[in-house]
C-alpha positions as CSV (number, residue, x, y, z in Angstrom):
1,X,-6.4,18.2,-11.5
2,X,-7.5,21.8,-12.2
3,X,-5.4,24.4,-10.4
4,X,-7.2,27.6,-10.2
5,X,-5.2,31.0,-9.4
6,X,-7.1,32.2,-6.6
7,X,-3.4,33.0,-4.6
8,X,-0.6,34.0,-5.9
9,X,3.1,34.4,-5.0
10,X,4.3,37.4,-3.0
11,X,7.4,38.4,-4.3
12,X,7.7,40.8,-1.9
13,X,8.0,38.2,1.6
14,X,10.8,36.8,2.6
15,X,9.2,33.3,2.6
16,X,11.1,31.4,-0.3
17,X,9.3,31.4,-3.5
18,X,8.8,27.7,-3.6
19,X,7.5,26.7,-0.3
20,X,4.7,29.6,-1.3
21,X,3.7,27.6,-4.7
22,X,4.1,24.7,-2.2
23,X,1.7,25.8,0.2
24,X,-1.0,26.6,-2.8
25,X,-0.5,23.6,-4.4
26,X,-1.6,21.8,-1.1
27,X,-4.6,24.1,-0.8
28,X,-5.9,23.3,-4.1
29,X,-5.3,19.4,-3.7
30,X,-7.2,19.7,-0.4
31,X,-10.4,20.6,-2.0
32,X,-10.4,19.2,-5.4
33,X,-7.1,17.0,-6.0
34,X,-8.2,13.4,-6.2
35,X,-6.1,10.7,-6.1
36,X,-4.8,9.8,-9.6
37,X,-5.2,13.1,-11.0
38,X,-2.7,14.9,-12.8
39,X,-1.0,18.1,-12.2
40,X,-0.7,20.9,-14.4
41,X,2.7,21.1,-16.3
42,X,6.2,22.6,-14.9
43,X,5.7,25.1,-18.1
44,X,1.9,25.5,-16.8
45,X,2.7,26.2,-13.4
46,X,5.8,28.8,-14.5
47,X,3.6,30.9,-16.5
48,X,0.6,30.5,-14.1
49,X,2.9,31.6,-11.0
50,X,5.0,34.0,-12.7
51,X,8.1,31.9,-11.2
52,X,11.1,30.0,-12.4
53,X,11.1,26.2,-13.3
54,X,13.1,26.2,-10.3
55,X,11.0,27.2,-7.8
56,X,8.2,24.8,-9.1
57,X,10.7,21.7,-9.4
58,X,11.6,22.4,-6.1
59,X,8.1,22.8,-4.7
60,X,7.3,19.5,-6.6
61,X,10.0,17.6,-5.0
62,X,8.9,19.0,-1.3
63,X,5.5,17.6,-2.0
64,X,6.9,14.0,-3.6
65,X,8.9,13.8,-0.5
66,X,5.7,14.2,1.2
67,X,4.5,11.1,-0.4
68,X,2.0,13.6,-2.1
69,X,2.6,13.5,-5.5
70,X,4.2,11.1,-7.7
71,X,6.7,12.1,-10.9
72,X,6.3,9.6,-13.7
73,X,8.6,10.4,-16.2
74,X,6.9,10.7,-19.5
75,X,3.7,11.5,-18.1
76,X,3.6,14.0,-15.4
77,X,3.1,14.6,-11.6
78,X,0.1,12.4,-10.2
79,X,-1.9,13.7,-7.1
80,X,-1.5,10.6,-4.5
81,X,-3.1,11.6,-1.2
82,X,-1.9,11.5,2.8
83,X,0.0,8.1,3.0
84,X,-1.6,5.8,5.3
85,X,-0.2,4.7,8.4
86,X,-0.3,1.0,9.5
87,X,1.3,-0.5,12.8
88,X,0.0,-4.2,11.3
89,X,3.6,-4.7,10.3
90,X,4.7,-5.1,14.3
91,X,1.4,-6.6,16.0
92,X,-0.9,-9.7,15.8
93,X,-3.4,-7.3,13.6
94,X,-4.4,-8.5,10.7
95,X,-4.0,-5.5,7.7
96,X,-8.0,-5.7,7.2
97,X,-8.3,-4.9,11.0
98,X,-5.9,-2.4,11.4
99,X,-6.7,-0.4,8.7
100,X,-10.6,-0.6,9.7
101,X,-9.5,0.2,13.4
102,X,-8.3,3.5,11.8
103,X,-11.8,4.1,9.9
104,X,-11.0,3.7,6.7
105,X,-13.2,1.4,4.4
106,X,-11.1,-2.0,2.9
107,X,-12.2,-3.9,0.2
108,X,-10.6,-7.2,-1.1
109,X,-11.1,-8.0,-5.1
110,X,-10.1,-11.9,-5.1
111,X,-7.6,-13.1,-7.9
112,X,-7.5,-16.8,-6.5
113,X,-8.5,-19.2,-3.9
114,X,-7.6,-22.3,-4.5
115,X,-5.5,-25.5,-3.0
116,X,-2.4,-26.6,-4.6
117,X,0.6,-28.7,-4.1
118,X,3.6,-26.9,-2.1
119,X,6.7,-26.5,-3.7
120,X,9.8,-27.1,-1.7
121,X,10.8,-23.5,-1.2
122,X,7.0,-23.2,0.0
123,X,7.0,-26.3,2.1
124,X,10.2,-24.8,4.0
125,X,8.3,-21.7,4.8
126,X,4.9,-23.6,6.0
127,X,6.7,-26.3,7.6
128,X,5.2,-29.4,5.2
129,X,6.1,-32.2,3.4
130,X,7.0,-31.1,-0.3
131,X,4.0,-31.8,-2.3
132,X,1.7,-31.2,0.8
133,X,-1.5,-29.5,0.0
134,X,-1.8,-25.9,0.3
135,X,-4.2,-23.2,-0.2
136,X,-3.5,-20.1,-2.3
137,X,-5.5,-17.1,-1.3
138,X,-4.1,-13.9,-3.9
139,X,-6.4,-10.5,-3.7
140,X,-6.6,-6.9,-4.5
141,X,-7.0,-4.7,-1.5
142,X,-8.6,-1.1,-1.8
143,X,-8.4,1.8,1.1
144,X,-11.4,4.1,0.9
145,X,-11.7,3.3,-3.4
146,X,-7.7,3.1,-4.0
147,X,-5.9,-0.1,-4.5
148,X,-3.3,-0.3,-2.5
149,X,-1.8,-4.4,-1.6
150,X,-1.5,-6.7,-3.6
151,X,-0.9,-10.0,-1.6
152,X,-0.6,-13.7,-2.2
153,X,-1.1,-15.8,0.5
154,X,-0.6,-19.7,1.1
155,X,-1.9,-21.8,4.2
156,X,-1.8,-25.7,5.2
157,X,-4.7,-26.9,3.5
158,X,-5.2,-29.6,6.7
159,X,-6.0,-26.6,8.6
160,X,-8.2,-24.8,6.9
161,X,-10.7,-27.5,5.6
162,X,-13.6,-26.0,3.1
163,X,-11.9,-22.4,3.3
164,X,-11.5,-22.6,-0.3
165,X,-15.5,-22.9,-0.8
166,X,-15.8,-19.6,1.3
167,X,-17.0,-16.5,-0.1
168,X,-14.0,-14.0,1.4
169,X,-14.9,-11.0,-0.9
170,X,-14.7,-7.6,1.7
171,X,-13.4,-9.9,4.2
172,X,-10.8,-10.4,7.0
173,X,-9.0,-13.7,6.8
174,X,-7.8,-13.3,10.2
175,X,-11.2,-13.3,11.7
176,X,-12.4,-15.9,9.6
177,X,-10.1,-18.0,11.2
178,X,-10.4,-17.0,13.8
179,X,-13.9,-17.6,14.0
180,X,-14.3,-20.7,12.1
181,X,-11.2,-22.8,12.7
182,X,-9.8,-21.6,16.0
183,X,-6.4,-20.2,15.0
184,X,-5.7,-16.6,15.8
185,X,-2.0,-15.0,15.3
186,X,0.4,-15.4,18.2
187,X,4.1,-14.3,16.8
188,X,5.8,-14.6,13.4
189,X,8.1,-12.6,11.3
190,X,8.0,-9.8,8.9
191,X,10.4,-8.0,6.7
192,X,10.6,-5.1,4.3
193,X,11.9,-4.2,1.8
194,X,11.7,-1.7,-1.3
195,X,10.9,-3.0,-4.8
196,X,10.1,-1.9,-8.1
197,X,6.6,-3.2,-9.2
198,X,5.9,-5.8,-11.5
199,X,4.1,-5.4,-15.2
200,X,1.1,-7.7,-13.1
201,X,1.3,-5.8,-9.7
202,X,1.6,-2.4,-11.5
203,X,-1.5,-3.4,-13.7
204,X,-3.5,-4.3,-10.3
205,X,-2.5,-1.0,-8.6
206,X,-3.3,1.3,-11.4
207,X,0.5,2.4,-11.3
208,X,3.1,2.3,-14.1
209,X,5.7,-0.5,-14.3
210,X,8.6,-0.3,-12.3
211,X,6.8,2.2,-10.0
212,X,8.7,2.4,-6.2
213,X,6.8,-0.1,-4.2
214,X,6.8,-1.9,-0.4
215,X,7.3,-6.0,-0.3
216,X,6.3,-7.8,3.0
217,X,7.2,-11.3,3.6
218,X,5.4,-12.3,6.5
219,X,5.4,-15.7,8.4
220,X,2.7,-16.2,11.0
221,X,2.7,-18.8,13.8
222,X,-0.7,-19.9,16.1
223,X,-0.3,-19.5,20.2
224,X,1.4,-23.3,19.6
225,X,3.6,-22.5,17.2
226,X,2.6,-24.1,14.1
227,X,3.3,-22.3,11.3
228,X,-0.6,-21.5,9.8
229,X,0.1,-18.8,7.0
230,X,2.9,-17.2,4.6
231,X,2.1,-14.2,3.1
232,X,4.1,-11.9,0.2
233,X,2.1,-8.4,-0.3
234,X,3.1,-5.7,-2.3
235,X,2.4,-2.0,-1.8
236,X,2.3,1.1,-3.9
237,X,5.4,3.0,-2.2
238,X,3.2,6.5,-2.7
239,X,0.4,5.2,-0.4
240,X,1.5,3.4,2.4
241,X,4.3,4.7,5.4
242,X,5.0,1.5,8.2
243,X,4.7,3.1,12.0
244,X,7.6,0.9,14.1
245,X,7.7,1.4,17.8
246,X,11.2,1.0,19.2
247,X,11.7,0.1,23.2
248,X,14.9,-0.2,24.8
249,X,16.1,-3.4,27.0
């Protein structure tokens, strides 16, 4: 990214010097800081600013804990955009629909659809007989051009007859079966937890290795409780922020 001095810091306000350098930093990612693009160095921005490293390591670390830039050491301080909210993690949605419901534009790059035989840690999960057949559904998904989940999911394959011989590019698995076998999500479980990305995950994000990343293990049951889908997604930690609604009683 290209950070043009059009403001500069007054040393004369009583505002601290870094949430100043903050505030311009944000203004010049606003209208030309895209996603993925790098920011000038700390030594750039000192001599730019007229300010200490200081003041722009602390302004840095405001906007990281933003979730709007991310330090990689060796290579700089990446512009990653707002991080998106998703409430999928505590409803029936699927994460195609509730990212759409939000307006934002999903895509799905497939890495494999295929049936296999379960293995026992996988017939466990599904509820099967070890060596049952399964289908493997693994994708790339993109929000508004970013890829952003990686997710590998498995299904009984005595459910889902000819779902392996369906084109599912760009499309919502939930509503496909929905639509063409009946089953929609009625409860389950989901977890979370905080990870470092694989070499292969990393790769299909466009992130380094070892970058800070989201894992969901999901079960999902159907309204009669038969267990129809086990999911494992991973998630680029700089894009993505989980919205859990708490109740009491």
């Amino acid at each position: 990214m290209t950070v043009t001095a059009r403001a500069t810091i007054d040393f004369r306000s009583f505002e601290p010097y870094y949430l100043q350098l903050k505030r311009i930093l944000l203004k010049d990612m606003e209208d030309d800081g895209a996603a993925g693009s790098l920011l000038p160095s700390e030594a750039e921005l000192c001599a730019r600013y007229s300010v200490s490293r200081t003041v722009v390591r602390q302004a840095l670390a405001e906007l990281e804990n933003d979730g709007l830039v991310l330090k990689v050491k060796g290579k700089g301080t990446f512009v990653t955009g707002r991080k998106l909210d998703t409430s999928f993690i505590q409803d029936n949605l699927g994460f195609y629909e509730s990212m759409t419901r939000a307006g934002h534009d999903v895509r799905s790059r497939i890495l494999k659809l295929a049936a296999e035989r379960s293995t026992v840690d996988l017939a466990r999960l599904l509820e099967l007989g070890v060596g049952e057949e399964v289908i493997r559904f693994d994708r790339v998904r993109s929000v508004d051009g970013r890829p952003v989940q990686v997710v590998r999911a498995f299904m009984p394959a005595r459910l889902f007859p000819g779902l392996v011989d369906v084109d599912m590019t760009d499309r919502s698995l939930y509503q496909v079966l929905r639509d063409s076998y009946g089953l929609r999500p009625a409860s389950g479980h989901r977890a979370i937890e905080a990870v470092a990305l694989s070499r292969e995950d990393a790769g299909h994000l466009g992130v380094p290795k070892g970058t800070p990343g989201l894992r969901v293990f999901s079960i999902t049951r159907s309204s009669d409780g038969v267990v129809f889908e086990h999911f494992i997604a991973h998630y680029r930690g700089d894009s993505f922020r989980f919205e859990l609604e708490v109740r009491s009683g």
